[in-house]
C-alpha positions as CSV (number, residue, x, y, z in Angstrom):
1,X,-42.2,-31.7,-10.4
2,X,-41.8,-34.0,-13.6
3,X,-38.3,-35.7,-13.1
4,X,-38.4,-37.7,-16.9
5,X,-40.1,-36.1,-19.7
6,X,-42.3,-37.6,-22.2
7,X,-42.2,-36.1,-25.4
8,X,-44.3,-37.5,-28.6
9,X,-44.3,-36.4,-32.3
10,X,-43.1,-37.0,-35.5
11,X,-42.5,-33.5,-36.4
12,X,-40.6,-31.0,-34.7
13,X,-43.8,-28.9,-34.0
14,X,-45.2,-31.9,-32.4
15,X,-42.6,-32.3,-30.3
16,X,-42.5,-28.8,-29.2
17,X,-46.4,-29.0,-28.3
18,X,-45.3,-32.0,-25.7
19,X,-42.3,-30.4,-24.3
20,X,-43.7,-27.0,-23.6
21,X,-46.5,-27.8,-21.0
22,X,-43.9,-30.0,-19.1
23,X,-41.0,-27.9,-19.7
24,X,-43.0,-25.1,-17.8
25,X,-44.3,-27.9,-15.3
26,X,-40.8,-28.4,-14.7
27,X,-40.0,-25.1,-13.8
28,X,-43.0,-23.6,-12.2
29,X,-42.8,-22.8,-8.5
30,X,-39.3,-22.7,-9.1
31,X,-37.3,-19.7,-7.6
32,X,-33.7,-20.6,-7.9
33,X,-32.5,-19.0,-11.7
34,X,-29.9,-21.9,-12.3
35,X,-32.0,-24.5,-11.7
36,X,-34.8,-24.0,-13.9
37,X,-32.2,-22.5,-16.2
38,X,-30.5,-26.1,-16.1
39,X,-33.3,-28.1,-16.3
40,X,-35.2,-26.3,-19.5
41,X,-31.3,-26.8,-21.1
42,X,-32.0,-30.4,-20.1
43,X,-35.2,-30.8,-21.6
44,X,-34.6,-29.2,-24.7
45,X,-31.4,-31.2,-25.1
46,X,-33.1,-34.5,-24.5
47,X,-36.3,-33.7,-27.0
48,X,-33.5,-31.8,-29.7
49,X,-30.1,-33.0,-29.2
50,X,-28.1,-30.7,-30.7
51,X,-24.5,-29.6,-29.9
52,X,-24.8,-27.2,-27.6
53,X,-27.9,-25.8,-25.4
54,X,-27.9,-22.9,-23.1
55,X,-28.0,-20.1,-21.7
56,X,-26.2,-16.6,-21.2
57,X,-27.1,-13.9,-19.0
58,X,-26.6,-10.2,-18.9
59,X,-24.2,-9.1,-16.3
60,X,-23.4,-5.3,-17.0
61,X,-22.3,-4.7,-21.1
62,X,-21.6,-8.3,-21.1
63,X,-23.9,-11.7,-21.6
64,X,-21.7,-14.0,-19.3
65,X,-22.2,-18.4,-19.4
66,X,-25.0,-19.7,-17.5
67,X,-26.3,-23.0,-17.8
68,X,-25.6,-25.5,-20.6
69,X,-25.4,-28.9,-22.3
70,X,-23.0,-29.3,-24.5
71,X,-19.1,-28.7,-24.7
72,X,-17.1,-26.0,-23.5
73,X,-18.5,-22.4,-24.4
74,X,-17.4,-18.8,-24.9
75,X,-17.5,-17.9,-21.1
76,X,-18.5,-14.0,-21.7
77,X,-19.9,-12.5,-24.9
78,X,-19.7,-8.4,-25.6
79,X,-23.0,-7.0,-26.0
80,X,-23.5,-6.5,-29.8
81,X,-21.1,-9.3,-30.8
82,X,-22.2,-12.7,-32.2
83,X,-25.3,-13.8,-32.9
84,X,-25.8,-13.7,-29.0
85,X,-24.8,-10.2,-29.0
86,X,-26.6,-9.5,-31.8
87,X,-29.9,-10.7,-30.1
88,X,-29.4,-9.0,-27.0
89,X,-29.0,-5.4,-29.1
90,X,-31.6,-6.0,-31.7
91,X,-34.2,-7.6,-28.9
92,X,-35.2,-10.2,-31.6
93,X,-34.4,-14.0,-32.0
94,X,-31.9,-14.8,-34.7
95,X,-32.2,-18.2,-36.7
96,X,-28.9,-18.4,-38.7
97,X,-28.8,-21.4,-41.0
98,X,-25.2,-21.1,-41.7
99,X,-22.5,-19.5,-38.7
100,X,-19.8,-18.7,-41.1
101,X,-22.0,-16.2,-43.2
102,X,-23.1,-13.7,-39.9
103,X,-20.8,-11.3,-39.7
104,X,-18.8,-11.1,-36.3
105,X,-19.7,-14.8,-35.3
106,X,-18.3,-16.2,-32.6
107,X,-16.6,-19.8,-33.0
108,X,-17.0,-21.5,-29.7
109,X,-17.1,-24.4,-31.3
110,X,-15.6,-25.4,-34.4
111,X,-18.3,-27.7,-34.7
112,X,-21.1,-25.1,-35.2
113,X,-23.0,-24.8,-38.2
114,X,-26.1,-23.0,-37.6
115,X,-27.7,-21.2,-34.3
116,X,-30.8,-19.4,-33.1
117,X,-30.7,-16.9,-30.3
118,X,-33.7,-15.8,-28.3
119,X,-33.8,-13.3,-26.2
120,X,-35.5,-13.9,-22.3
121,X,-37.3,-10.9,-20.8
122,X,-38.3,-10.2,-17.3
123,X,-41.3,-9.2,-15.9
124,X,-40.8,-5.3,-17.0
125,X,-39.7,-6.5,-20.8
126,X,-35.9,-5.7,-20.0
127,X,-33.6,-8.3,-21.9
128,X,-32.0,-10.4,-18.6
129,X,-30.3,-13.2,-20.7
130,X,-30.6,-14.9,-24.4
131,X,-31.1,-18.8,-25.2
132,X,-28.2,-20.2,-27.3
133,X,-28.3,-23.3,-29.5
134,X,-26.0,-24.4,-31.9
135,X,-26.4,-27.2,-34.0
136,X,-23.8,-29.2,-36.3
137,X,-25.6,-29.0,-39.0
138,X,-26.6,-26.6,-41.3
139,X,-30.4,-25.0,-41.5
140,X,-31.3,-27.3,-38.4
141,X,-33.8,-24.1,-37.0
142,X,-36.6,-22.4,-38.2
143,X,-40.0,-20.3,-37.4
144,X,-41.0,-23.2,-35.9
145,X,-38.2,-23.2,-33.7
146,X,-38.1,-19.6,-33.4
147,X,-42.1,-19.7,-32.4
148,X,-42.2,-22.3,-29.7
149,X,-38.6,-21.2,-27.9
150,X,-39.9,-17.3,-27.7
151,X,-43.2,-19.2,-26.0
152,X,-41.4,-21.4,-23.9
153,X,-38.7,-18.7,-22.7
154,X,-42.0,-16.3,-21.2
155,X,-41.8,-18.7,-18.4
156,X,-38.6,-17.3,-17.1
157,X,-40.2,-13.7,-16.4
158,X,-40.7,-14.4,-12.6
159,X,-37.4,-15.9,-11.8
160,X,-35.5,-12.4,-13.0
């Protein structure tokens, strides 16, 4: 297991095509959920340093705080509600450039600008949690976010 990461690129898709491989590298073999879900918040964190990073997962009708970097968050989230909530029920990844135009967000932080959600399946396609990352800036995500996080998050499958 990588314990630094080396990420190269001047663009952000650049940058994404060195952090994947060891981002998975990081986590395969892995069978305890908070660690790898720890250490992917870590690596995306260190390559995009944005306000917060993290995780929620699905606990009944409610996406409850797993791991994060970042301040304090929203510690459970209704399904439906936010942008995270939102995900969850739509099963698709949200990129919102600006928080304050969704309708229903969540202000965890008043720091927030813009977000993108993905949803993370398991290995029968259910919806087990969502990534979350906010950023304090506005438009900071994009496909190209959107793309390489939906890759990136398949390597979770086997640990749900």
């Amino acid at each position: 297991m990588a314990e630094s990461l080396l990420v190269d690129g001047n663009s952000k898709d650049e940058r994404y095509r060195t952090l994947l491989p060891q981002a998975r590298a990081l986590i395969a073999g892995e069978t305890d959920l908070v660690a790898a879900l720890a250490n992917l918040a870590a690596a995306l964190n260190a390559t995009f340093p944005r306000l917060w990073t993290g995780f929620y997962l699905v606990k009944g009708e409610q996406l409850v705080l797993g791991p994060f970097q970042g301040p304090i968050a929203c510690t459970r989230i209704t399904y439906g509600r936010g942008v995270c909530g939102a995900a969850w029920k739509e099963n698709r990844t949200f990129v919102v450039p600006d928080v304050d135009t969704f309708p229903g967000h969540i202000a965890c932080s008043s720091s927030a600008r813009s977000e993108i959600v993905v949803p993370v399946h398991d290995a029968d396609g259910r919806i087990v949690a969502v990534l979350d990352i906010d950023a304090d800036t506005p438009s900071a995500f994009d496909e190209t976010d959107a793309a390489h996080l939906e890759d990136l998050v398949k390597a979770l499958a086997p640990l749900f």
